[in-house]
Structure formats: C-alpha cells, structure tokens
C-alpha positions in Angstrom: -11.4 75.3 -38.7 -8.6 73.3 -39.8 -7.0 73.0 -36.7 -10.3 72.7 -34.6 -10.4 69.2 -36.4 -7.4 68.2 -35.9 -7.5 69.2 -32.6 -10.9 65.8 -32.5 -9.4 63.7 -34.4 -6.0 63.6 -32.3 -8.5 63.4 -29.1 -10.6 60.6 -31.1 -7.0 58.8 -32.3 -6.5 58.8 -28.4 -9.6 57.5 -27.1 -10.9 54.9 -29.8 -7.3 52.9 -30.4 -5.3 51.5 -28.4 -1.5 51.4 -27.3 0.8 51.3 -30.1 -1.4 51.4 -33.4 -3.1 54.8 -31.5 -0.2 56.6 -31.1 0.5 56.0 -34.9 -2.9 57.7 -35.7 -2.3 60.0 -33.1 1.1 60.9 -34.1 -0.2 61.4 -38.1 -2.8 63.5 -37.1 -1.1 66.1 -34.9 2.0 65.9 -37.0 0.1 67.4 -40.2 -1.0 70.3 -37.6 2.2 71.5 -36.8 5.4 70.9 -36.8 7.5 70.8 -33.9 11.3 70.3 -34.4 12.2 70.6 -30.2 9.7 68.1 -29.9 11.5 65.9 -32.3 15.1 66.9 -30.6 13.3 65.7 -27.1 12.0 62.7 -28.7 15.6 61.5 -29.5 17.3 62.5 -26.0 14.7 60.0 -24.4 15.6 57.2 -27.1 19.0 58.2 -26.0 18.7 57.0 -22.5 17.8 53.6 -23.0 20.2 51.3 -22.3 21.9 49.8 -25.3 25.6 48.9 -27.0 26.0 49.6 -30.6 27.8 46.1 -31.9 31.6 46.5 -32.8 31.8 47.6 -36.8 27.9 47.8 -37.3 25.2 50.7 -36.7 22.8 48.2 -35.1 22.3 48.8 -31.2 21.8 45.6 -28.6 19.7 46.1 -25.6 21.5 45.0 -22.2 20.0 42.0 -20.7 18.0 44.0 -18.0 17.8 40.8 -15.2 16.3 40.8 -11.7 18.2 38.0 -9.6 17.3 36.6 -6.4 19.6 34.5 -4.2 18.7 32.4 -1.0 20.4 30.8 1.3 21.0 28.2 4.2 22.5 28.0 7.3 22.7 25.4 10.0 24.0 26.0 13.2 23.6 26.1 17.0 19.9 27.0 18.3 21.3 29.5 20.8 23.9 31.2 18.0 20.8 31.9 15.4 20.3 35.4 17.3 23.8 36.0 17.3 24.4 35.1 13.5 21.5 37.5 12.5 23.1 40.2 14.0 26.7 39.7 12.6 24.5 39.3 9.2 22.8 42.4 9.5 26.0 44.5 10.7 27.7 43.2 7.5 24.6 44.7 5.6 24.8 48.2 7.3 28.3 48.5 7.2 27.6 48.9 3.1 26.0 51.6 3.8 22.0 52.0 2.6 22.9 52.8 -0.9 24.5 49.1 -1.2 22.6 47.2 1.6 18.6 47.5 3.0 17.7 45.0 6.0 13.8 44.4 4.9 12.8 42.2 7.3 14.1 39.9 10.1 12.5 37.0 12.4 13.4 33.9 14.6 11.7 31.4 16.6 12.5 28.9 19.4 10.7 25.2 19.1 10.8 22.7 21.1 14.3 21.3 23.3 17.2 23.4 20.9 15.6 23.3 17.8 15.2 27.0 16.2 14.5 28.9 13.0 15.3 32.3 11.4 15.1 34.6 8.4 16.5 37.7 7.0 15.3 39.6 4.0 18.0 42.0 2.7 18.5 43.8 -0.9 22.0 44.4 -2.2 22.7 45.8 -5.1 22.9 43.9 -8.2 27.2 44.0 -8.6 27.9 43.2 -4.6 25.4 40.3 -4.3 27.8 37.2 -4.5 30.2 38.8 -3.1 27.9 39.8 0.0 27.0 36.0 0.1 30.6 34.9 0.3 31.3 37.4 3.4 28.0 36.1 5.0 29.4 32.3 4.4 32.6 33.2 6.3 30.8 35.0 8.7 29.6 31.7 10.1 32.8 30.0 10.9 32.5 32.1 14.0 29.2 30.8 15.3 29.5 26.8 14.7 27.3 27.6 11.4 27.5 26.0 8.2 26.2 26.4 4.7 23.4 23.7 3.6 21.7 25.1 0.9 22.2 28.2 -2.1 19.9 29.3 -4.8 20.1 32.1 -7.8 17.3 32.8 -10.1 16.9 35.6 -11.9 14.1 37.2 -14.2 14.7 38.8 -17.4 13.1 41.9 -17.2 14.3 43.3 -20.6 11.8 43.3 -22.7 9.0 44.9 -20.5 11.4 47.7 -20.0 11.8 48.2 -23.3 8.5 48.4 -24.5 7.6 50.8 -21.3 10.3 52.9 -22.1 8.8 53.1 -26.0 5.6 53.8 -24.7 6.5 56.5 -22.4 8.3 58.2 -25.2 5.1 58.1 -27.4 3.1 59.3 -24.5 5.4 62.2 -23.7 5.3 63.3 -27.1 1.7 62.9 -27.8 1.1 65.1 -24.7 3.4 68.2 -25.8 1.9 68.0 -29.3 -1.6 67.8 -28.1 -0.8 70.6 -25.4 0.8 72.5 -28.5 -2.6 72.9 -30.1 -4.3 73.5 -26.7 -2.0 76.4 -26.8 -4.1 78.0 -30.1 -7.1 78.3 -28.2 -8.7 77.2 -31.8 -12.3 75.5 -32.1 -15.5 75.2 -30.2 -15.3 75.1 -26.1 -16.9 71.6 -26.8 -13.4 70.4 -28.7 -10.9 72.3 -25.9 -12.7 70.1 -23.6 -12.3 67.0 -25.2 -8.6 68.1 -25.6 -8.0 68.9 -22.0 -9.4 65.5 -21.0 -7.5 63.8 -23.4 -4.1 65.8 -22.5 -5.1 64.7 -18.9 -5.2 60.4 -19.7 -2.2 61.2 -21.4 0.0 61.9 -19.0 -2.1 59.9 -16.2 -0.6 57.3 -18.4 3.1 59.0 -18.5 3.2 58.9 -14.9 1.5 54.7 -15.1 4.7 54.3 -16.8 7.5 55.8 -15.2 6.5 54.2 -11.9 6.5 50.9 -13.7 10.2 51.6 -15.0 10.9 52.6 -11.4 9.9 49.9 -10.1 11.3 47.3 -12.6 14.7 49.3 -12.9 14.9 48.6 -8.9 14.6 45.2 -8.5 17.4 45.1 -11.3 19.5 47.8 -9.7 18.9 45.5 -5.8 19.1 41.9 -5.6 16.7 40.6 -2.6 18.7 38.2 -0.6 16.6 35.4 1.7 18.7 33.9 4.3 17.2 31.0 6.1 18.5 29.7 9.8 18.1 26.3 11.1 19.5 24.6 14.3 19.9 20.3 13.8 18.8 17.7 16.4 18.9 18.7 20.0 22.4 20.5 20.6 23.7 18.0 22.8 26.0 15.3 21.6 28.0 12.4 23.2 26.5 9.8 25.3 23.5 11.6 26.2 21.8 12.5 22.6 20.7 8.8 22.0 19.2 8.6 25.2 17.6 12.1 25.1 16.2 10.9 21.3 15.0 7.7 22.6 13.4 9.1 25.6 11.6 11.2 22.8 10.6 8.5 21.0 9.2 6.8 23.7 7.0 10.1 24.7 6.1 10.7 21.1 4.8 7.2 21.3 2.8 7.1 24.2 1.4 10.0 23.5 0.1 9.2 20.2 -1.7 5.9 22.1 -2.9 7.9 24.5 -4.7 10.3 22.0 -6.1 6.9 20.0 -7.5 6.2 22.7 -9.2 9.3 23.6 -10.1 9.1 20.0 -11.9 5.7 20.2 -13.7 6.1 23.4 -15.2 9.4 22.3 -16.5 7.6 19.3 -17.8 4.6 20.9 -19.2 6.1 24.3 -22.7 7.7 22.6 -23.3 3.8 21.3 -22.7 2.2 24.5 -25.0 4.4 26.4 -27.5 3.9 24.0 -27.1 0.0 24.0 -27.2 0.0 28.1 -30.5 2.2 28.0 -32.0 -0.3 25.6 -30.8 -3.2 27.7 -32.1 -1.4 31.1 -35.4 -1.1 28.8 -35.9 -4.6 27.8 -35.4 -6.2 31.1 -37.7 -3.2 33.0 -40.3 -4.0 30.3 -40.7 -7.6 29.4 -43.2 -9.9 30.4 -42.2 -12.6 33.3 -43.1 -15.3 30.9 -40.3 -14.9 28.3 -36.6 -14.6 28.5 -34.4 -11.4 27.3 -34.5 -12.2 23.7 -38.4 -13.5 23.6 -38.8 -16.8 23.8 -41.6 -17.9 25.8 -40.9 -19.7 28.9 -42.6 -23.7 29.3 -43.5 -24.1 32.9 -42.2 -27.4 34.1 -45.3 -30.2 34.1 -46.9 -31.2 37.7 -45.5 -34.0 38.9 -47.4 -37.6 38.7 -48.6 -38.5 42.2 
C-alpha cells in the first residue's frame, strides 16, 4: 500500500505542478520510495556534460558564453560577374567540406539595362566564419567586385541552454524513478495507469527538450552567412554613361507625363459626357422663347407706320 501511494502522488506531483517546483515534489516523493544510487551516478554524468570552466583557485564553475552569430555581407560589382562570383563563393564553401560549410540557398536576378542582384545563404561553422569572410573578400578582386557593406550580430543563447539542459536532467531522472516503481507492479490497475501515462508525458517532454538543445547547440556550432550582390549604374563608363543617364532621364520623364495624363483624362471623361448630354438636353428641350440659360426672349416692337 505504501508504494501504491507513492506511486499517485509522484503521478499527481507530475500533473498538478509545473516545471521546476514539480520536479521538487516529484523528486521528494519518489525519492522516499526507493532509493536509487545508479540513478544518482547518471544524474551527475549528465551535469557533467554541460559546458562549463571551473575558475582558477576556486570550486565555483562558469558557464561558456553559448552565442549564435550571424554575419552579412556586401558586394558591388559588374552585372554580368554576379553569376560568376556566386560560383567562386560557393566553390570556396564546398571545398570546406559539409562538415565546415552548407550552401542553403542561392538566387540572382537581372533588372533593367546592367543593373543585377544576388544572394547566398551559407552556414560555416562558428571558428572558420571570419576567416571564410576574409577568403570571400579576396575572392572578388578577381571579378571587378568590391566590399560595401559587413555586419556581425550575435545572440546569446546561454541561458536557455542552461536551463534546458537542467530540465532535461530532471526529466530523465523523474522518468527512471517513476519507471522504477512501474517495475513493482504494486497498487490498483487504476494507479499503473495513471503511472504509465505519466511515464509517457515524461519523456514526450525529454525528447521536447533534447530537440530544443539540438537545435540551439546548432546555430552556435554554424554561423549563417548572408552574402548580398549588387551591380552600380549601367556598366558603361566614359563618354557614353552621361548621355545613356540623361537619355533615361528624359524617358523616365516623359513617361511619367504621359501616365498623368492618362490619369486625368480617365478621371474627367465620365463628367464631360455627362455635361455634353445635359447640354444636348437643354438645347433639344427648351422652349423657342427663351435663351440656354432661361431668360425669356422680348420680341422686338412693330414698327410705327
């Protein structure tokens, strides 16, 4: 009987509170049901993994800064080079190998005259980042390219790791003691139940958190690089690019007064017919006597003889 209730209450600990102050009930309950020293020994390998530095002369561990960085990039050069510079990018990226580089995604675009646009999506991991940068800088030089714009931001990520990793270490060991007294077979079928479903969330949850670690641990492990391509003015230089950019003008211009006045005569053309339909109206209508606007005509008097 006296495991059979202990057995509930660890299955009420887990469903009634939440997070941390449930595990503490949780952990209380089972604990005083049996006593598990392997679980204990598992309990501290898993604190074991987390990442931390014990500070020189001192007992008291220091978490490493666990930060996600992001760096982006810009590039002007040559409309017709954009392809070509991609390419060059994304060989320097696969020459790393997969376990170093990733190409995620890649796109370019043609405008209008030279003008052109591009983007590359890579990861890299964490150390080679900068480093990958600088090679994709030089890489330029060879393509009429130069640098315009750079960007790093990162996102400290050390904290949520942290407390995941805490909470996966309660869950695991919540779930081996609560599987422990499943093992005993002790108490109503009503209570084994209640015990298997609770077992069940638990490690639903286990498996919540190491995807979340996975995740998190990834974008610090990989950097995501965003490499942005732009062409300038229309290539062509010299004598004829201020003639080409006036000639531009001039059809950017005309066009613009050309669409006003599209604009304006769709606007005005549904009152103009009306006003000639009501002029066609009042002249088809009124009486001979009177002019357009009303007023009655005076017939010239006769003549004396």
């Amino acid at each position: 009987m006296r495991k059979s209730f202990l057995i509930t209450a660890g299955v009420i600990a887990l469903a009634g509170c939440s997070d941390n102050a449930d595990n503490a009930v949780a952990y209380d309950m089972v604990e005083s049901a049996a006593e598990a020293p392997a679980d204990a020994v598992q309990a501290e390998n898993f604190a074991g993994s987390a990442k931390t530095e014990t500070v020189a002369g001192g007992d008291i561990p220091v978490s490493v800064p666990q930060i996600a960085y992001r760096y982006q990039f810009g590039f002007r050069l040559p409309a017709s080079e954009i392809p070509a510079a991609q390419q060059a990018h994304v060989s320097l990226c696969e020459q790393r190998g997969p376990k170093i580089c990733r190409v995620l995604n890649m796109e370019n675009s043609g405008g209008e005259g030279d003008y052109a646009t591009g983007m590359l999506h890579i990861e890299v991991a964490a150390r080679q980042a900068r480093g990958f940068g600088t090679a994709m800088a030089q890489a330029m030089e060879d393509y009429e390219g130069s640098q315009i714009a750079a960007s790093i931001s990162g996102e400290d990520l050390s904290k949520q790791i942290v407390d995941t990793e805490a909470r996966l270490r309660s869950r695991v060991l919540l779930s081996q003691r609560l599987t422990e007294l499943l093992r005993t077979k002790s108490g109503s079928v009503k209570e084994l139940v209640e015990a298997e479903r609770a077992v069940t969330q638990v490690n639903e949850e286990i498996d919540q958190a190491r995807s979340w670690l996975k995740e998190m641990r990834g974008r610090v492990a990989f950097s995501k690089i965003t490499v942005n391509y732009q062409s300038g003015a229309p290539g062509a230089g010299g004598f004829l690019r201020p003639i080409r950019e006036a000639f531009a003008g001039v059809a950017s211009t005309l066009g613009s007064s050309v669409g006003a006045a599209i604009s304006f005569f769709a606007i005005t053309l549904p009152w103009i017919l009306i006003l000639m339909l009501a002029v066609y109206l009042r002249r088809r209508f009124k009486s001979t006597d009177r002019t357009f606007w009303g007023r009655r005509i005076e017939l010239a008097a006769a003549s004396d003889d």
